[in-house]
RODO-2510 file (C-alpha; in nm, 4 decimals, decimal comma):
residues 195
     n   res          X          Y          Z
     1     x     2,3556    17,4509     5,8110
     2     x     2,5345    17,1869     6,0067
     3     x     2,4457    17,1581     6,3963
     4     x     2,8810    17,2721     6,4251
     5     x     2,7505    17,5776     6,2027
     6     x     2,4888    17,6800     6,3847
     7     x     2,6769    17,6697     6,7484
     8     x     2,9136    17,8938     6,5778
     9     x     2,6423    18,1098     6,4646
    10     x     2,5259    18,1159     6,8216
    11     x     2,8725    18,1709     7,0030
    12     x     2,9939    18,4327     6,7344
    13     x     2,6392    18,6522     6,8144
    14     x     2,5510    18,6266     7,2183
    15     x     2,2625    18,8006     7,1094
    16     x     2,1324    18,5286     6,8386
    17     x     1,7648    18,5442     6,9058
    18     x     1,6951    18,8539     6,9737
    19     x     1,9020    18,9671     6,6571
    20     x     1,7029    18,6755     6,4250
    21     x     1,4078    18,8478     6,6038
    22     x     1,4828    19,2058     6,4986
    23     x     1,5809    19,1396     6,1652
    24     x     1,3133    18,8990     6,0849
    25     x     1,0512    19,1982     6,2501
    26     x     1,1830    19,4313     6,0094
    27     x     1,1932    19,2779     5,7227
    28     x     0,8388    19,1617     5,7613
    29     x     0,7337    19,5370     5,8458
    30     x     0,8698    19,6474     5,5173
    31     x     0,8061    19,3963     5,2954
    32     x     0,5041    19,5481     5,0517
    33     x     0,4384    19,4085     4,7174
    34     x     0,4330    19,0271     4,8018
    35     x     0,6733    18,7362     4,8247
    36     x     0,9375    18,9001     4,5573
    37     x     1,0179    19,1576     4,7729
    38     x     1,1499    18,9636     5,0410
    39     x     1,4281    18,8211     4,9037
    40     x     1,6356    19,1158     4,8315
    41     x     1,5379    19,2124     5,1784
    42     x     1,6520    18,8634     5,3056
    43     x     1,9549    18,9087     5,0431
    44     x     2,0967    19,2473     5,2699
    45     x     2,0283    19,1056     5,6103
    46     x     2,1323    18,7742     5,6201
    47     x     2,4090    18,7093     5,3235
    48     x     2,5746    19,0887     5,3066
    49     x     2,4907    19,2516     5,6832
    50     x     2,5161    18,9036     5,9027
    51     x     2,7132    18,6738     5,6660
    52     x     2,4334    18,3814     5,7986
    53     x     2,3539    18,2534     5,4362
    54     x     2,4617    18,3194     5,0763
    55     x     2,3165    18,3633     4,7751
    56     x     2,2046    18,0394     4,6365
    57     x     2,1133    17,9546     5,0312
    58     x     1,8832    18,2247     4,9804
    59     x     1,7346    18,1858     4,6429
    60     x     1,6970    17,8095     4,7802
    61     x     1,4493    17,9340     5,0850
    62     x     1,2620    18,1723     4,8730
    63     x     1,2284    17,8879     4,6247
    64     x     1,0892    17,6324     4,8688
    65     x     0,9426    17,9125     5,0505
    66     x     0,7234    17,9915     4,7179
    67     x     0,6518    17,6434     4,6614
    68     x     0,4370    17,5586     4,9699
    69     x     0,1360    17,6523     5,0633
    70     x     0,0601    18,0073     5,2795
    71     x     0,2421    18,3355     5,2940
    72     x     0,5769    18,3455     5,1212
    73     x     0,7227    18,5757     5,4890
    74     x     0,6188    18,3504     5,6611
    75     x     0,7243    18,0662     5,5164
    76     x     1,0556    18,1439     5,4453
    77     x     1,1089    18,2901     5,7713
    78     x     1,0111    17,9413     5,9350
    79     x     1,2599    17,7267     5,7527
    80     x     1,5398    18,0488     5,8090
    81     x     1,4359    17,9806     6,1532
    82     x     1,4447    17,6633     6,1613
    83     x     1,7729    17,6334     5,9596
    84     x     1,9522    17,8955     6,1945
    85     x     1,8679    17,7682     6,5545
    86     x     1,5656    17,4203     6,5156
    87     x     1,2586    17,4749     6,6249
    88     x     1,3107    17,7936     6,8738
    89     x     1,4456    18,0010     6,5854
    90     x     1,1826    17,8906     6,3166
    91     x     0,9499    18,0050     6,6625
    92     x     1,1536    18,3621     6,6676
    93     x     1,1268    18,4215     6,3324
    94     x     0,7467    18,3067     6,2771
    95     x     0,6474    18,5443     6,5690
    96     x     0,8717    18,7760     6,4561
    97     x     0,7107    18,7668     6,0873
    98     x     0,3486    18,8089     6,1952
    99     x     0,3857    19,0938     6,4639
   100     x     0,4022    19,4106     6,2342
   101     x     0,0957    19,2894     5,9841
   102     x    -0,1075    19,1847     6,2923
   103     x    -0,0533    19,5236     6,4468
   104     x    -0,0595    19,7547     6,1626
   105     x    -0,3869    19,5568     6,0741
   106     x    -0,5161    19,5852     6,4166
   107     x    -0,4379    19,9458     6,4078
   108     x    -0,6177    19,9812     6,0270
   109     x    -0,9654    19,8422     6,1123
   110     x    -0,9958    20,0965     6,4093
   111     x    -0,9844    20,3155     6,1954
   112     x    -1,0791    20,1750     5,8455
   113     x    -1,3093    20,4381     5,7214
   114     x    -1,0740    20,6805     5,7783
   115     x    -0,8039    20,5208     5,5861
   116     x    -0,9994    20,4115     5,2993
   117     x    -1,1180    20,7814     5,2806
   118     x    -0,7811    20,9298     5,2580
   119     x    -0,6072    21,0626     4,9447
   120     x    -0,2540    21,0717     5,1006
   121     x    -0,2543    20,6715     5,1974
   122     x    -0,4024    20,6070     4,8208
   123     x    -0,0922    20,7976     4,7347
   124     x     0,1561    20,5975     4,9729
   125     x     0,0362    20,2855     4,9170
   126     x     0,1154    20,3698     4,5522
   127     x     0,4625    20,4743     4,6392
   128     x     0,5033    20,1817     4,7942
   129     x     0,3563    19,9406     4,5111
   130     x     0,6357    20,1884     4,2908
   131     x     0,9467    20,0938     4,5635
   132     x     0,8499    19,6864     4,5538
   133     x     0,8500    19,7016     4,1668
   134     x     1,2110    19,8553     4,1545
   135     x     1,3260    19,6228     4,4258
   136     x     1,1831    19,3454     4,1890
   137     x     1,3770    19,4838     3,9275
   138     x     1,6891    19,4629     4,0924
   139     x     1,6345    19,1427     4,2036
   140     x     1,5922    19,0142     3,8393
   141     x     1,8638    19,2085     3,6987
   142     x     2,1062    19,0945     3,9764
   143     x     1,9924    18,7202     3,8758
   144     x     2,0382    18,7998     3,4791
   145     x     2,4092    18,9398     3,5342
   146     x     2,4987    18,6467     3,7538
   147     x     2,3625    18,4086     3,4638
   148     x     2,5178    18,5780     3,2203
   149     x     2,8941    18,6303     3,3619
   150     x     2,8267    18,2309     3,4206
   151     x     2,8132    18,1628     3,0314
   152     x     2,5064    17,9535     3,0954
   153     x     2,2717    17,9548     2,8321
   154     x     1,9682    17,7220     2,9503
   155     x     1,8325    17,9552     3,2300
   156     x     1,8513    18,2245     3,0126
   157     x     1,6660    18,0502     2,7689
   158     x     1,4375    17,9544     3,0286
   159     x     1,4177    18,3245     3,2297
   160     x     1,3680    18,4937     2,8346
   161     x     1,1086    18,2355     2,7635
   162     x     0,9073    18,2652     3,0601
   163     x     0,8697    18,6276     2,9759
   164     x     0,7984    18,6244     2,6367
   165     x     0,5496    18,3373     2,7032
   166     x     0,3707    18,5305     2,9806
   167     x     0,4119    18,9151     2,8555
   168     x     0,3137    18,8621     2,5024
   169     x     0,1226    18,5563     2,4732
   170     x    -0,0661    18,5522     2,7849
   171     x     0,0225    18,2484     2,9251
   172     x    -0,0580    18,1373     3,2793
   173     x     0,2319    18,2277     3,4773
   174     x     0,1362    17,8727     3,7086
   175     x     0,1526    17,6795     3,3822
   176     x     0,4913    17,8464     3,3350
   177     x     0,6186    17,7775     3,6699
   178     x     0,5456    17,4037     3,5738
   179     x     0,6870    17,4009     3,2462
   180     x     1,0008    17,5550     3,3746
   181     x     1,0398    17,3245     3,6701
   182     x     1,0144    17,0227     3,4226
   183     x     1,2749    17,2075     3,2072
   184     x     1,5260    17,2464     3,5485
   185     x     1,4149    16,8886     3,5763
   186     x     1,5580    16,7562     3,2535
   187     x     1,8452    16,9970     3,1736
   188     x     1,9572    17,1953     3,4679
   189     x     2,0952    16,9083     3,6504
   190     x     2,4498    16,9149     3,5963
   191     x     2,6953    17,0839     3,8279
   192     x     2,7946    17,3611     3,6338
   193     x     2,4198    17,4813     3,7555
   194     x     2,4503    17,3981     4,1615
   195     x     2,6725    17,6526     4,1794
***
């Protein structure tokens, strides 16, 4: 986002921070099942609520989120930050990002025994394991329809591939994430695929 962008960003919302904070807070509090979850979290906030990114923006951060070293959250929320407002909104949204697991982990290991003991957070956690797995889903069935209306063979090639590689023949899933990165390398780099 250009610097013109952002000021416009800023001067359309008076309330820029504190609403990168907010958002940012929540979507770390209720993002369970790891770094796949987040981006149809990120998806709804910033590209259909705020209109701050769009979708390949989005699929971009996750991507380069995913790609570097430490918690996906957090590092997506840095460069979102970052990319929204320099270095005091990649400071928002990293603060924001590691309140709610800091506190609901502060809150857990006063208590630990008492929540390892009990039957009824077994059976929420599991719920919750059951709501990232559909939110997963969507995300990947969102991504296949958008490939598909495109006409554009090669990442469904690639996206079928992966799965047979990995589901049936047991692949690595880090070897695959190599082998498809050299395959976006050599034939995904025409501009019919920026898009």
């Amino acid at each position: 986002m250009s610097n013109e962008e952002m000021k416009s960003v800023e001067a359309a919302c008076p309330n820029f921070y504190w609403k990168l904070f907010q958002s940012t807070f929540l979507i770390s509090a209720f993002t369970v099942g790891g770094g796949f979850v987040i981006i149809p979290l990120l998806r709804a906030k910033y590209v259909d609520e705020y209109g701050w990114l769009n979708d390949k923006d989005t699929l971009n951060l996750v991507s380069i989120a995913q790609s570097m070293p430490g918690v996906v959250a957090v590092n997506a929320s840095i460069i979102l930050g970052y990319r929204m407002a320099g270095i005091a909104g990649a400071l928002t949204a990293l603060s924001a990002t590691i309140l709610p697991p800091l506190i609901t982990l502060s809150i857990i290991s006063c208590a630990y025994d008492w929540f390892a003991a009990n039957p009824y957070v077994r059976y929420a956690l599991k719920g919750m394991q059951c709501g990232a797995t559909a939110l997963i889903v969507n995300v990947a069935i969102d991504l296949l329809k958008k490939q598909w209306q495109k006409k554009l063979l090669w990442p469904l090639a690639i996206i079928a591939g992966t799965f047979v590689a990995n589901f049936f023949f047991d692949i690595n899933i880090m070897l695959l994430v190599v082998i498809d990165g050299l395959l976006g390398l050599m034939f995904l780099r025409g501009a019919e695929y920026g898009k």
